[in-house]
mmCIF file as Biopython writes it, N, C-alpha, C and O atoms, coordinates in Angstrom:
data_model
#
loop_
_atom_site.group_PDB
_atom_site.id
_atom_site.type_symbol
_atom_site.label_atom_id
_atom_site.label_alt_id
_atom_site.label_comp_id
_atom_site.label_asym_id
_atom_site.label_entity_id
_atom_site.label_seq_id
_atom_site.pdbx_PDB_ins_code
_atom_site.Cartn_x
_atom_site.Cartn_y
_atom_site.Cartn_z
_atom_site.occupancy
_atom_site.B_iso_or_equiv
_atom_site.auth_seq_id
_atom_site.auth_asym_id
_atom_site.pdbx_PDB_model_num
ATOM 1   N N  . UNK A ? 1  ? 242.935 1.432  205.511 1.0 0.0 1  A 1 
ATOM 2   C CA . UNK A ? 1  ? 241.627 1.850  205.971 1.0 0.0 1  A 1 
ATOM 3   C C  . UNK A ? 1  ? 241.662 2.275  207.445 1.0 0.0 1  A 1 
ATOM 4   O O  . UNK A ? 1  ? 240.934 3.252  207.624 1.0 0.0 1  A 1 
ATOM 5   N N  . UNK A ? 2  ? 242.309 1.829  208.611 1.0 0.0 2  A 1 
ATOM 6   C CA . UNK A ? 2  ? 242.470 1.964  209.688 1.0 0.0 2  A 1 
ATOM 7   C C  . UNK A ? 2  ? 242.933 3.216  209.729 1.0 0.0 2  A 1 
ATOM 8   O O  . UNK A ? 2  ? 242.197 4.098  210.170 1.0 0.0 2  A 1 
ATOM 9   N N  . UNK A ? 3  ? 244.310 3.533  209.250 1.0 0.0 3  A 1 
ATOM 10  C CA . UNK A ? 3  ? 244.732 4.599  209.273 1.0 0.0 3  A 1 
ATOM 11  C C  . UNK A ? 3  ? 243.739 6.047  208.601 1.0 0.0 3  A 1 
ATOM 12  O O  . UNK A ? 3  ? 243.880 7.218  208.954 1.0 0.0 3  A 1 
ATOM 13  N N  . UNK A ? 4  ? 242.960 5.630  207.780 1.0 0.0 4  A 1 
ATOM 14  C CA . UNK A ? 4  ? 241.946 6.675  207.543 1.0 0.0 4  A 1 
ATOM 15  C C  . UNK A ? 4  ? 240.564 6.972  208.331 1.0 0.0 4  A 1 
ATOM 16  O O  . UNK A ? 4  ? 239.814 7.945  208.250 1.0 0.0 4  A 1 
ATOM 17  N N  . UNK A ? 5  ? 240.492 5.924  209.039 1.0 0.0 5  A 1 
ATOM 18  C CA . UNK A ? 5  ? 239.485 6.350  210.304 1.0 0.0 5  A 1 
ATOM 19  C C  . UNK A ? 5  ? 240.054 6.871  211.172 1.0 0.0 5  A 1 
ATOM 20  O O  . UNK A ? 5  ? 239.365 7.528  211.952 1.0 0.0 5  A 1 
ATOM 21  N N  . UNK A ? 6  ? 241.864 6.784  211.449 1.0 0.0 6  A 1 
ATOM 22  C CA . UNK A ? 6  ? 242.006 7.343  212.637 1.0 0.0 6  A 1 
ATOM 23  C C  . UNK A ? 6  ? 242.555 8.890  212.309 1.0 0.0 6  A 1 
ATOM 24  O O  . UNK A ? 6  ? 242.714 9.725  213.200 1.0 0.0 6  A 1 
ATOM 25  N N  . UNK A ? 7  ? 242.821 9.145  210.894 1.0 0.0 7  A 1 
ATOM 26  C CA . UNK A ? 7  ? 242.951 10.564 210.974 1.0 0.0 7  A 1 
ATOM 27  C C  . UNK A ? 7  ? 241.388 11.511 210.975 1.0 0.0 7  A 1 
ATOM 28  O O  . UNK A ? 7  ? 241.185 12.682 211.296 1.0 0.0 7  A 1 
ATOM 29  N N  . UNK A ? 8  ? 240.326 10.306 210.408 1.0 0.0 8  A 1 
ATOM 30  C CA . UNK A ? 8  ? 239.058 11.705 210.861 1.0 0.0 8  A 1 
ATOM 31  C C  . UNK A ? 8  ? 238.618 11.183 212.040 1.0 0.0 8  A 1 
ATOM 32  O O  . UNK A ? 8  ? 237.512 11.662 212.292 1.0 0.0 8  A 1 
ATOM 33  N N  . UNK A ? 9  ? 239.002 10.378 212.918 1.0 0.0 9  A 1 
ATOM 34  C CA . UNK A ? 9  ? 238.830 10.433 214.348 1.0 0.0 9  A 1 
ATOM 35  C C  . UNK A ? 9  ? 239.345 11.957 214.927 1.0 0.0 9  A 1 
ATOM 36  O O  . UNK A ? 9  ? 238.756 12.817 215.581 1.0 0.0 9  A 1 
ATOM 37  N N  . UNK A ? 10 ? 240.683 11.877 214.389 1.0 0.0 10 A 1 
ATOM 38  C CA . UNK A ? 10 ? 241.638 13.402 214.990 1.0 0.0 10 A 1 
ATOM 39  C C  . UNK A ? 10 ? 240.851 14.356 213.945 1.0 0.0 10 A 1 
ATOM 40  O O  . UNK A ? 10 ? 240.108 15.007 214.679 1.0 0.0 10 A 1 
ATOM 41  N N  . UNK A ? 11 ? 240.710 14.623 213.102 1.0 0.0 11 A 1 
ATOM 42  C CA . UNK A ? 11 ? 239.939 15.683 212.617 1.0 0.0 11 A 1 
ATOM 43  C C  . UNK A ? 11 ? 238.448 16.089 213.231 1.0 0.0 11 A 1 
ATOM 44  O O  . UNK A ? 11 ? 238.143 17.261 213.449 1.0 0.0 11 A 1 
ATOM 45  N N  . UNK A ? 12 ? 237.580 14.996 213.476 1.0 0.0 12 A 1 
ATOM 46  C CA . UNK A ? 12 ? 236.823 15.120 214.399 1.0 0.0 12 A 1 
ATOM 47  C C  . UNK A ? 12 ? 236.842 15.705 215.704 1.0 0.0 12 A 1 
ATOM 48  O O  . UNK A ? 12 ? 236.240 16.779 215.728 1.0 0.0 12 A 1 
ATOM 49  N N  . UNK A ? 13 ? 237.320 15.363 216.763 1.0 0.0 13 A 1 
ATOM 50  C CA . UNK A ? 13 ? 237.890 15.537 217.441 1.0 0.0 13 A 1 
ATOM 51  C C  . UNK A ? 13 ? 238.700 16.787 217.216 1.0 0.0 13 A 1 
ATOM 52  O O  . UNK A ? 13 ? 238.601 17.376 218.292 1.0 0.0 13 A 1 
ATOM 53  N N  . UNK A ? 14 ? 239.353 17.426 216.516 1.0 0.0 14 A 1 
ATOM 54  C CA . UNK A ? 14 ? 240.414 18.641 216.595 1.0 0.0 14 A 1 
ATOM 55  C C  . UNK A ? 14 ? 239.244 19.303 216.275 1.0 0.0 14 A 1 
ATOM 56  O O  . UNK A ? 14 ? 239.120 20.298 216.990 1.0 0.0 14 A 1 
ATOM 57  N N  . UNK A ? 15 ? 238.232 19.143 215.404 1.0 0.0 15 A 1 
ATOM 58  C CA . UNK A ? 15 ? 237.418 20.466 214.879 1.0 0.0 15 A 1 
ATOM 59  C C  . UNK A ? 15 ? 236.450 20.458 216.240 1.0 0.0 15 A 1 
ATOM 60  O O  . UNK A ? 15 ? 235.978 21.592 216.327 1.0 0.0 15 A 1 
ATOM 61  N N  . UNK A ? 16 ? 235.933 19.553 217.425 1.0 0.0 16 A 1 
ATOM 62  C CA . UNK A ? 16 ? 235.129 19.896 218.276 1.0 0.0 16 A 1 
ATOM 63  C C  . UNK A ? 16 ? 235.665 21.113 219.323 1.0 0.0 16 A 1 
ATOM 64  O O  . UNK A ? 16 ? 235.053 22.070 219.796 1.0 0.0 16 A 1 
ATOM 65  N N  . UNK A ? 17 ? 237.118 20.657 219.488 1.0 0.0 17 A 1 
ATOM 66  C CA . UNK A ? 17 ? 237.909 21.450 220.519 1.0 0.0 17 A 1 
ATOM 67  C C  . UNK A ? 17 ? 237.799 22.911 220.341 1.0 0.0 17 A 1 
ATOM 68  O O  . UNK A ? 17 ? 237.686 23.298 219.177 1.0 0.0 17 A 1 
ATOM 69  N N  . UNK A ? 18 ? 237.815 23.992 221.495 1.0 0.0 18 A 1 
ATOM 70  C CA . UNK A ? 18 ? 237.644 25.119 221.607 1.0 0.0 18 A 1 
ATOM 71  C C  . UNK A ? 18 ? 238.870 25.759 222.346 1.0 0.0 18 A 1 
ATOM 72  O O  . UNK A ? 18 ? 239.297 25.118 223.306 1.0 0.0 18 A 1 
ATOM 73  N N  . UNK A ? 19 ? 239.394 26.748 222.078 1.0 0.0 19 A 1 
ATOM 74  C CA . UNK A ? 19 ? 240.719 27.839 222.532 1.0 0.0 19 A 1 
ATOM 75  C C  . UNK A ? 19 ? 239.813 29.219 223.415 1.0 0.0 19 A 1 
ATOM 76  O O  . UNK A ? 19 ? 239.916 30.259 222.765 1.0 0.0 19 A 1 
ATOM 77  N N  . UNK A ? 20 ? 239.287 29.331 224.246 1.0 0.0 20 A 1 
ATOM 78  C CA . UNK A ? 20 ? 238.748 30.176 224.907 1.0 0.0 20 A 1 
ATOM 79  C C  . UNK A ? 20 ? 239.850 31.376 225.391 1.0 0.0 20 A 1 
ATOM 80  O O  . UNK A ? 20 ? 240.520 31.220 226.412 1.0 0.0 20 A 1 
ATOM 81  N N  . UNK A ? 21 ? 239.925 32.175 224.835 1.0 0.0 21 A 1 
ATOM 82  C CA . UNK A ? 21 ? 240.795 33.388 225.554 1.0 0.0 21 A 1 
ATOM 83  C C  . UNK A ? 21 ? 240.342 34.406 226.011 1.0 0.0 21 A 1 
ATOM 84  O O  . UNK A ? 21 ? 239.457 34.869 225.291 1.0 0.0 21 A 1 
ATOM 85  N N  . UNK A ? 22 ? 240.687 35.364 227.496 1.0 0.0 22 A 1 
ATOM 86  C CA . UNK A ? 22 ? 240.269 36.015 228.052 1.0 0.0 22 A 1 
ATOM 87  C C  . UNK A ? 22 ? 240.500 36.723 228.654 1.0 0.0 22 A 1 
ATOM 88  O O  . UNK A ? 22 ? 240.365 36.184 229.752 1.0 0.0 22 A 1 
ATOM 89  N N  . UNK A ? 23 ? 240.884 37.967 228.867 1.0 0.0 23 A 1 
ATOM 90  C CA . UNK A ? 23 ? 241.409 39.268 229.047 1.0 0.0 23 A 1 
ATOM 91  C C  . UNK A ? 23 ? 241.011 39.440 230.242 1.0 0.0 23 A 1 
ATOM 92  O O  . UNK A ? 23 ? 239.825 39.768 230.275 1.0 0.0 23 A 1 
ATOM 93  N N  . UNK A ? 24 ? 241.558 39.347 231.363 1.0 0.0 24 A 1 
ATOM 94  C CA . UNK A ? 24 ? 240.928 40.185 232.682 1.0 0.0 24 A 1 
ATOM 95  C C  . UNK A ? 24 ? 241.386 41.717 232.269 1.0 0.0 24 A 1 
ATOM 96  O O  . UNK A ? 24 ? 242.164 42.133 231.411 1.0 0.0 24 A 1 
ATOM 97  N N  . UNK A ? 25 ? 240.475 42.444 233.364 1.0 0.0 25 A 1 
ATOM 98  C CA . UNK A ? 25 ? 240.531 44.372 232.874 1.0 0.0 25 A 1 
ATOM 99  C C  . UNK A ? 25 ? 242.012 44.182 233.393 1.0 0.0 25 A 1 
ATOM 100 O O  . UNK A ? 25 ? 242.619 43.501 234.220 1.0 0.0 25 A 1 
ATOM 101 N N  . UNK A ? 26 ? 242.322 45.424 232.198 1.0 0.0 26 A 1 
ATOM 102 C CA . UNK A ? 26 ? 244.164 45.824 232.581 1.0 0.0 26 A 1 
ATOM 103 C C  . UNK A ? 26 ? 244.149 47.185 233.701 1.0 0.0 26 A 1 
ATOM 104 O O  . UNK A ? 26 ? 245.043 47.882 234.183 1.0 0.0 26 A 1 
ATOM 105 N N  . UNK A ? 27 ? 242.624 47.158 233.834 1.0 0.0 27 A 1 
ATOM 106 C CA . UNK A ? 27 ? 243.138 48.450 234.785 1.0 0.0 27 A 1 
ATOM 107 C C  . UNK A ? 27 ? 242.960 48.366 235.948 1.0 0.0 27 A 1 
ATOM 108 O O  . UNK A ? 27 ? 242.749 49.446 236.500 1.0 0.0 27 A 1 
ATOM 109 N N  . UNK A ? 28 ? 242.957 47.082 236.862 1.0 0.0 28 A 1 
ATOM 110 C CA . UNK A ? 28 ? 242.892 46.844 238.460 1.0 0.0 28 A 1 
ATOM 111 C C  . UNK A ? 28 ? 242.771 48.279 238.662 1.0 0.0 28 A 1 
ATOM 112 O O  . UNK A ? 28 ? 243.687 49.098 238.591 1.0 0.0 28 A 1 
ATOM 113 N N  . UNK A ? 29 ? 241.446 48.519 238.943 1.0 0.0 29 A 1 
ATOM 114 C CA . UNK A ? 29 ? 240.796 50.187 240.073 1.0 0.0 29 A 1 
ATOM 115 C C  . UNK A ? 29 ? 241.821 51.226 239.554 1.0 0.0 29 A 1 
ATOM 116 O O  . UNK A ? 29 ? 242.002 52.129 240.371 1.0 0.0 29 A 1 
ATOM 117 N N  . UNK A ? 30 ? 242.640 51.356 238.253 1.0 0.0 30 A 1 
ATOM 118 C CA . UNK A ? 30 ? 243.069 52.603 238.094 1.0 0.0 30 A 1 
ATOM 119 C C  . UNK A ? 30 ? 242.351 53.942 237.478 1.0 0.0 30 A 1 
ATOM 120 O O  . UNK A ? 30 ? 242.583 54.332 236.333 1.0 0.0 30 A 1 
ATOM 121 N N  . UNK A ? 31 ? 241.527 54.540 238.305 1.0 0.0 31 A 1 
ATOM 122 C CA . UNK A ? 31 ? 240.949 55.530 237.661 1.0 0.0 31 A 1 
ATOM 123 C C  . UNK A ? 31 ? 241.190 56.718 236.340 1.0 0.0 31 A 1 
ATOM 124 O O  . UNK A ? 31 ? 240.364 57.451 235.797 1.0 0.0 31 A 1 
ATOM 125 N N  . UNK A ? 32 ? 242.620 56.560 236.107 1.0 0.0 32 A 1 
ATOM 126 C CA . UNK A ? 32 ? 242.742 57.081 234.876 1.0 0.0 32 A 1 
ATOM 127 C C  . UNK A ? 32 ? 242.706 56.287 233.384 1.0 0.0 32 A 1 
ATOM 128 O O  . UNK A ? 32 ? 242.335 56.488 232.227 1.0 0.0 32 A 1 
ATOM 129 N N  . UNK A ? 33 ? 243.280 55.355 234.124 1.0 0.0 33 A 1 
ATOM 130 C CA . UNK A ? 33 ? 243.066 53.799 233.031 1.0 0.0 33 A 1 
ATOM 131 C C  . UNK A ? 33 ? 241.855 53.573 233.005 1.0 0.0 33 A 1 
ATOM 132 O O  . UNK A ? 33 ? 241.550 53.074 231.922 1.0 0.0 33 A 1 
ATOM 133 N N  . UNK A ? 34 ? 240.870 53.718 233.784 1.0 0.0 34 A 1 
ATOM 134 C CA . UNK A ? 34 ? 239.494 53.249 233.782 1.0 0.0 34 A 1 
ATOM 135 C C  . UNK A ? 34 ? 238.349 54.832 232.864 1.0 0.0 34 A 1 
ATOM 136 O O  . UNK A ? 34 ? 237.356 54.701 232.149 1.0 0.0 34 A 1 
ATOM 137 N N  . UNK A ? 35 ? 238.817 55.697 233.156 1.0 0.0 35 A 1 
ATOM 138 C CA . UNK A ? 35 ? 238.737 56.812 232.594 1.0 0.0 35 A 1 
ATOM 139 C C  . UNK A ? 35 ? 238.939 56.722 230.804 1.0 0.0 35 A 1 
ATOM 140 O O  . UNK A ? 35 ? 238.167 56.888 229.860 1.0 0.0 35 A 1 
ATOM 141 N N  . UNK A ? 36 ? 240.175 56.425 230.912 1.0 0.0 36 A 1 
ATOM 142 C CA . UNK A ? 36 ? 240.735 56.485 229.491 1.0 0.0 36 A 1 
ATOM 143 C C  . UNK A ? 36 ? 239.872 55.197 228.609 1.0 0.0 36 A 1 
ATOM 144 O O  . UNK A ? 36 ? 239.569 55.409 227.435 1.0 0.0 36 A 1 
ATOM 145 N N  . UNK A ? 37 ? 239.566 54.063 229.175 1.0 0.0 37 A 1 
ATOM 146 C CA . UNK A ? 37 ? 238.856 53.097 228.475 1.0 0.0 37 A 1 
ATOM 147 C C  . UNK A ? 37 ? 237.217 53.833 228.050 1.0 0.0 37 A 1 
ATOM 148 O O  . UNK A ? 37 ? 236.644 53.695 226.970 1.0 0.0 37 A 1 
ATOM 149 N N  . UNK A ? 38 ? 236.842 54.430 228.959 1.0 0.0 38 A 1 
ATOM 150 C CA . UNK A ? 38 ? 234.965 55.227 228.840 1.0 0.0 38 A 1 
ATOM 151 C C  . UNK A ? 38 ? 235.341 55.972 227.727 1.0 0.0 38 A 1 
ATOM 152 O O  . UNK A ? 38 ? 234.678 55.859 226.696 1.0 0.0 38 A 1 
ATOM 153 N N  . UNK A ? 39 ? 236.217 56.649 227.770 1.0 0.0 39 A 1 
ATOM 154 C CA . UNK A ? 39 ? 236.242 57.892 226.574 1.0 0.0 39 A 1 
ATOM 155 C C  . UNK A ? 39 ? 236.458 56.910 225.437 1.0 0.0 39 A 1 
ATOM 156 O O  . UNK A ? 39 ? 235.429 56.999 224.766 1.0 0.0 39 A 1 
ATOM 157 N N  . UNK A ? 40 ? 237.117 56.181 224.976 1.0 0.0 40 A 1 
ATOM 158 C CA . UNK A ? 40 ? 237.753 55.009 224.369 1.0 0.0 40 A 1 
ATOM 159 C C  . UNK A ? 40 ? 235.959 54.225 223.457 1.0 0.0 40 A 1 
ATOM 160 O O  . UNK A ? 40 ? 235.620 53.879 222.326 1.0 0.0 40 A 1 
ATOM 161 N N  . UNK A ? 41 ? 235.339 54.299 224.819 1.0 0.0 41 A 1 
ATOM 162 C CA . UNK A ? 41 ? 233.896 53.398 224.087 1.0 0.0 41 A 1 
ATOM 163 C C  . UNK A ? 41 ? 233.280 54.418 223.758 1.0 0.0 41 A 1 
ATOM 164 O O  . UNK A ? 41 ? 233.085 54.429 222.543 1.0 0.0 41 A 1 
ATOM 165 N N  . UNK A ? 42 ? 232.816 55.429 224.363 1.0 0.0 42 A 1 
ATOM 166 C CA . UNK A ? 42 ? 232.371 56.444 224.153 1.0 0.0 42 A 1 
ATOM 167 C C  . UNK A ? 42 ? 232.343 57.155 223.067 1.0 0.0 42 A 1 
ATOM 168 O O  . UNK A ? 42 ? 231.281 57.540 222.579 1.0 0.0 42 A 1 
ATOM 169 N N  . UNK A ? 43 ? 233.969 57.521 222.356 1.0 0.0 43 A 1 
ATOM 170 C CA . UNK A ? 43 ? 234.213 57.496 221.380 1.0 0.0 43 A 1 
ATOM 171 C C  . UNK A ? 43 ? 233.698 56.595 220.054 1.0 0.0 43 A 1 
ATOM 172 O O  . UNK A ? 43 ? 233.241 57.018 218.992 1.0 0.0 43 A 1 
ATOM 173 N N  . UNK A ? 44 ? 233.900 55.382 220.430 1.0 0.0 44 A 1 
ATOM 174 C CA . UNK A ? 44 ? 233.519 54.191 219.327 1.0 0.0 44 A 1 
ATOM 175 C C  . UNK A ? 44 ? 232.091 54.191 219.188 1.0 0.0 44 A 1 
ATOM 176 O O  . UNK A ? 44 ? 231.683 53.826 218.086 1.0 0.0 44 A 1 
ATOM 177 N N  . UNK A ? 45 ? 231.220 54.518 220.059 1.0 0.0 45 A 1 
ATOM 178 C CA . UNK A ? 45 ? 229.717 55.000 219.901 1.0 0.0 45 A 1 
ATOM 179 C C  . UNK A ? 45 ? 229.545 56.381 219.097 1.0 0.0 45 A 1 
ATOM 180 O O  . UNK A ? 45 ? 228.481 56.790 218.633 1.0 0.0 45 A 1 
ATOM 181 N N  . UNK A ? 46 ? 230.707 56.980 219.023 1.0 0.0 46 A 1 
ATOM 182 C CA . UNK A ? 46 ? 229.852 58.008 217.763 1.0 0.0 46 A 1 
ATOM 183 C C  . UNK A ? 46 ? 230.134 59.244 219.310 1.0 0.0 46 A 1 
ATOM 184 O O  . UNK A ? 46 ? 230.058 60.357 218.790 1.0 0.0 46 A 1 
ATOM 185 N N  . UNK A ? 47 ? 230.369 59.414 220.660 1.0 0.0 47 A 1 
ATOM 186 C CA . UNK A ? 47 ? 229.954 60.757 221.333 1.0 0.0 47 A 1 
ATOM 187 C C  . UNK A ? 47 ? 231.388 60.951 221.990 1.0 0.0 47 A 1 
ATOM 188 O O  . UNK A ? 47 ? 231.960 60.790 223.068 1.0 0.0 47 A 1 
ATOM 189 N N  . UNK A ? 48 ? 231.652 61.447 220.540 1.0 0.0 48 A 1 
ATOM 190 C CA . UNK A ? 48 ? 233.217 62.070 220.401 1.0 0.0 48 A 1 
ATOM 191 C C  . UNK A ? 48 ? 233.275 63.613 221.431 1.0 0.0 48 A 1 
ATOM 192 O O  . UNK A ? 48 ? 234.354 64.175 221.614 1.0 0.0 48 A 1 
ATOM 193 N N  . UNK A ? 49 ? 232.413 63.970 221.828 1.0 0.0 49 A 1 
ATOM 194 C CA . UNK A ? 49 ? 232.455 65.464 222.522 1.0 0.0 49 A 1 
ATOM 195 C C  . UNK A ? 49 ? 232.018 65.316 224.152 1.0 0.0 49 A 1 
ATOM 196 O O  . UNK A ? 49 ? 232.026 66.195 225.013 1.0 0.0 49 A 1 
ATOM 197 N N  . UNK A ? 50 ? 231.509 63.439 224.307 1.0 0.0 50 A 1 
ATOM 198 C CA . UNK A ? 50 ? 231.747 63.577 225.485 1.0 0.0 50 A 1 
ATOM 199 C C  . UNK A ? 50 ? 232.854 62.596 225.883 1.0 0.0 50 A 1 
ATOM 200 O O  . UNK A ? 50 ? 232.780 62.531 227.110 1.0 0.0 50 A 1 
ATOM 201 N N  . UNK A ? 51 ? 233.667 61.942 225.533 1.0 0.0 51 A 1 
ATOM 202 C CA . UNK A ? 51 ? 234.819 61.183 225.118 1.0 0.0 51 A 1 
ATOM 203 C C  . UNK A ? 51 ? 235.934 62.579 225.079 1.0 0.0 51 A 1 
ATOM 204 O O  . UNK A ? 51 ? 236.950 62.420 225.756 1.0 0.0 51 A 1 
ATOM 205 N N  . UNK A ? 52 ? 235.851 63.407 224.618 1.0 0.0 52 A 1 
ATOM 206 C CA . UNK A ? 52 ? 236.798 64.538 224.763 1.0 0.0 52 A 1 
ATOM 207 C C  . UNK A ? 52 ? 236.613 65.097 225.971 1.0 0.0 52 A 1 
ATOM 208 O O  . UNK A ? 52 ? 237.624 65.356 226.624 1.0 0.0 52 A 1 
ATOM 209 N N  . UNK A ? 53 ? 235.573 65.341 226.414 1.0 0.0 53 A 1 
ATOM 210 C CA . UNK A ? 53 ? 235.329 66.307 227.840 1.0 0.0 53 A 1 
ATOM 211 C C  . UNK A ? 53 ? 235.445 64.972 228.858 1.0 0.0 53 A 1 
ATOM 212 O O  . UNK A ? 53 ? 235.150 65.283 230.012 1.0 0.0 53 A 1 
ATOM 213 N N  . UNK A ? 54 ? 235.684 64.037 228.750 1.0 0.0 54 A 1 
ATOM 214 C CA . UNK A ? 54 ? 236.020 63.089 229.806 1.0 0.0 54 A 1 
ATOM 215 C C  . UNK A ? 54 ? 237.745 62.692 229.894 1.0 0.0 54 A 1 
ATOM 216 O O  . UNK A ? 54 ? 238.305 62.269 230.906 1.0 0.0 54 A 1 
ATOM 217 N N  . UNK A ? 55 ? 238.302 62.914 228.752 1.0 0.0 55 A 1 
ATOM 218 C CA . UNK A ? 55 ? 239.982 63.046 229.023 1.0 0.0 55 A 1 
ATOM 219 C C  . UNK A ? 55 ? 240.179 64.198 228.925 1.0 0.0 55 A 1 
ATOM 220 O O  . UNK A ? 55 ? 241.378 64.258 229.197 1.0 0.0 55 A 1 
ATOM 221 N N  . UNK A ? 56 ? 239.870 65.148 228.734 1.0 0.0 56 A 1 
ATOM 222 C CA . UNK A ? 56 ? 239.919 66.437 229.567 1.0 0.0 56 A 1 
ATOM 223 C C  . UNK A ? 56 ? 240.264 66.774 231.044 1.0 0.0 56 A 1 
ATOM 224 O O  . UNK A ? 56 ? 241.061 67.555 231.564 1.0 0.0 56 A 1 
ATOM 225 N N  . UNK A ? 57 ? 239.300 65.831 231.544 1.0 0.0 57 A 1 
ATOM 226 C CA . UNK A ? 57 ? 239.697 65.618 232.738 1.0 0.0 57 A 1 
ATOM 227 C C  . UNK A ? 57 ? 241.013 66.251 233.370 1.0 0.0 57 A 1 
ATOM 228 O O  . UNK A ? 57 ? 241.179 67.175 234.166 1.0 0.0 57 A 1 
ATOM 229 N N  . UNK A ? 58 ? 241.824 65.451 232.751 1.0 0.0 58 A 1 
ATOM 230 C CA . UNK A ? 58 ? 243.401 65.099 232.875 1.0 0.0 58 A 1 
ATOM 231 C C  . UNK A ? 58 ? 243.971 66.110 232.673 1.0 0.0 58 A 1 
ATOM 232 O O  . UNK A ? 58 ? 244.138 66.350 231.477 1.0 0.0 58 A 1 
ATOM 233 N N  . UNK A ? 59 ? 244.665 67.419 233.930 1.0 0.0 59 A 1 
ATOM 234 C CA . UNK A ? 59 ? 245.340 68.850 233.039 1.0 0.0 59 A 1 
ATOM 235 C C  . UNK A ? 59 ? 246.218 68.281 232.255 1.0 0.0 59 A 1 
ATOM 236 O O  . UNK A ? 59 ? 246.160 68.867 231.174 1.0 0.0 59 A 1 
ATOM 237 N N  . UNK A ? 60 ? 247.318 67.109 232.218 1.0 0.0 60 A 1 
ATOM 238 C CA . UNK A ? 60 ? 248.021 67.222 231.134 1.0 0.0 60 A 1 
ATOM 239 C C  . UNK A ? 60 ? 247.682 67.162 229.506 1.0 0.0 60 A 1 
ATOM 240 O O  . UNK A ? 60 ? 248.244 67.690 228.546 1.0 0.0 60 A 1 
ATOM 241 N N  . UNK A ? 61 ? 246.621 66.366 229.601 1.0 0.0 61 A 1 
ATOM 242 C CA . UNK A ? 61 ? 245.461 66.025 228.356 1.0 0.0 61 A 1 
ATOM 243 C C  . UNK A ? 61 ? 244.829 67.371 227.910 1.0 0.0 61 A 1 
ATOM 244 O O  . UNK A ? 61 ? 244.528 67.507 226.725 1.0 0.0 61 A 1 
ATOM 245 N N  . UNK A ? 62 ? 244.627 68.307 228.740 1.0 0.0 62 A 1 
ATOM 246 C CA . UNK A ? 62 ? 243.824 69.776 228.407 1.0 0.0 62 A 1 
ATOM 247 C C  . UNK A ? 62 ? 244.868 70.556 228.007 1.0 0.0 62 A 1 
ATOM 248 O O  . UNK A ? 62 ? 244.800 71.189 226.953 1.0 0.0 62 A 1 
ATOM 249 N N  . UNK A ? 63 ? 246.059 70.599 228.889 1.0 0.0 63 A 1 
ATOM 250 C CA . UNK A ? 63 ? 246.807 71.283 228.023 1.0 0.0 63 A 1 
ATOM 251 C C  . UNK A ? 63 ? 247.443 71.020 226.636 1.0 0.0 63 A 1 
ATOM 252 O O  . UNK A ? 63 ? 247.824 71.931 225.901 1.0 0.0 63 A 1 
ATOM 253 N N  . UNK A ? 64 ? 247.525 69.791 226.356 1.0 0.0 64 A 1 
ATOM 254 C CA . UNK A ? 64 ? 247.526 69.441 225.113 1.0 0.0 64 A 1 
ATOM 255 C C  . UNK A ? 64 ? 246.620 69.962 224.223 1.0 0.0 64 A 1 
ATOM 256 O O  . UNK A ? 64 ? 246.912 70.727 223.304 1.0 0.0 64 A 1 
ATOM 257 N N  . UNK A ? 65 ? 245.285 69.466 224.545 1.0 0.0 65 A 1 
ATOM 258 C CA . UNK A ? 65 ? 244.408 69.404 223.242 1.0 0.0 65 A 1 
ATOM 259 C C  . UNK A ? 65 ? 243.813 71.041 223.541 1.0 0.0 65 A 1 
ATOM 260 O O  . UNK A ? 65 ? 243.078 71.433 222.634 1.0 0.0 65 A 1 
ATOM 261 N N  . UNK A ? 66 ? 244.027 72.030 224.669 1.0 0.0 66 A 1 
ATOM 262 C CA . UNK A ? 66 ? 243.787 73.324 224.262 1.0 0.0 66 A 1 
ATOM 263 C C  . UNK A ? 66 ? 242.174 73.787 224.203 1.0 0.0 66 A 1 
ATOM 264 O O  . UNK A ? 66 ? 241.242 73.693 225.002 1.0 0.0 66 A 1 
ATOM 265 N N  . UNK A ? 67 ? 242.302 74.264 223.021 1.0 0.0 67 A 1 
ATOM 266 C CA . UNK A ? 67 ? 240.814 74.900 222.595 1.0 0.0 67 A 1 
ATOM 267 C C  . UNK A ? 67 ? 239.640 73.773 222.864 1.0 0.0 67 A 1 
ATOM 268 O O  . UNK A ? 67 ? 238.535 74.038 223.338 1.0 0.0 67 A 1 
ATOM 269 N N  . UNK A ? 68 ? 240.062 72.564 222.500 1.0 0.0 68 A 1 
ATOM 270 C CA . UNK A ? 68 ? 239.384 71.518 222.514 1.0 0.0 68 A 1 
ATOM 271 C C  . UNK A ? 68 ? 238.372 71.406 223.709 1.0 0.0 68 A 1 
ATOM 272 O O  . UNK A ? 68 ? 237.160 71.254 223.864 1.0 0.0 68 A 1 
ATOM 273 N N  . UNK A ? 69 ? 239.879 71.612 224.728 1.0 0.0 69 A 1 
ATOM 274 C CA . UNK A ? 69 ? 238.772 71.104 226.115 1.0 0.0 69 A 1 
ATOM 275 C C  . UNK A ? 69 ? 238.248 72.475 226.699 1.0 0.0 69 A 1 
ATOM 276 O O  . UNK A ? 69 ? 237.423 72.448 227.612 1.0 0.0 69 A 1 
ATOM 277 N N  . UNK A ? 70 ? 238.630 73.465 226.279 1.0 0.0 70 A 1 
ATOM 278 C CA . UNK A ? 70 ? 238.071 74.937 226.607 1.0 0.0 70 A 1 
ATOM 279 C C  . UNK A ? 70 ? 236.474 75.199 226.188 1.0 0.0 70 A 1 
ATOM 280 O O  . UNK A ? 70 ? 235.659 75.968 226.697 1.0 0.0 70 A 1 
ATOM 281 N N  . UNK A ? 71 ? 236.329 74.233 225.027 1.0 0.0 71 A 1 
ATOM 282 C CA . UNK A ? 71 ? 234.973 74.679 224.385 1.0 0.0 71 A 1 
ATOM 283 C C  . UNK A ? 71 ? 233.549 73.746 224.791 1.0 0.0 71 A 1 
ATOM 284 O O  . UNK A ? 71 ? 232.501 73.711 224.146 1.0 0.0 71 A 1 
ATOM 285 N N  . UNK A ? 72 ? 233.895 72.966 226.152 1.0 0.0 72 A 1 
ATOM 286 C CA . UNK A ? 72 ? 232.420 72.547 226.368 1.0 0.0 72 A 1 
ATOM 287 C C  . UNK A ? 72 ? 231.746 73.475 227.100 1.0 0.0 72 A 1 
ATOM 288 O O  . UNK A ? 72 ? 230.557 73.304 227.368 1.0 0.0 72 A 1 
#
C-alpha cells in the first residue's frame, strides 16, 4: 500500500510539472532575416502578393522570381 501512494504521489506531482520552451527571435536586428520572417506571416495570412513584393525587395530574390516581382 505504501508503495502505491508513493507512485501517485510521483504521478501527481509529474502531471502538475510544466516544460516551458522559448525561442528568442533568430534574427538579432537582421533586416533581411527580419524581412524574410513579415513576408513569411504575411504569406500565412492569405497576402501572398504583398509577401512577394516584400522579398522582392532583395535583387537576388527578383532576379530569381522574374516576372513575379516585375508585376506589382
Amino acid at each position: 500500500m505504501t508503495s502505491l501512494k508513493a507512485l501517485l504521489m510521483v504521478l501527481f506531482v509529474g502531471a502538475c510539472s510544466q516544460t516551458v520552451v522559448s525561442y528568442p527571435s533568430v534574427c538579432n536586428s537582421d533586416k533581411t532575416c527580419e524581412r524574410n520572417q513579415n513576408a513569411k506571416i504575411l504569406n500565412d495570412l492569405g497576402h501572398t502578393e504583398a509577401a512577394t513584393a516584400l522579398v522582392c525587395e532583395d535583387h537576388s530574390v527578383a532576379d530569381l522570381l522574374g516576372d513575379k516581382c516585375t508585376s506589382r
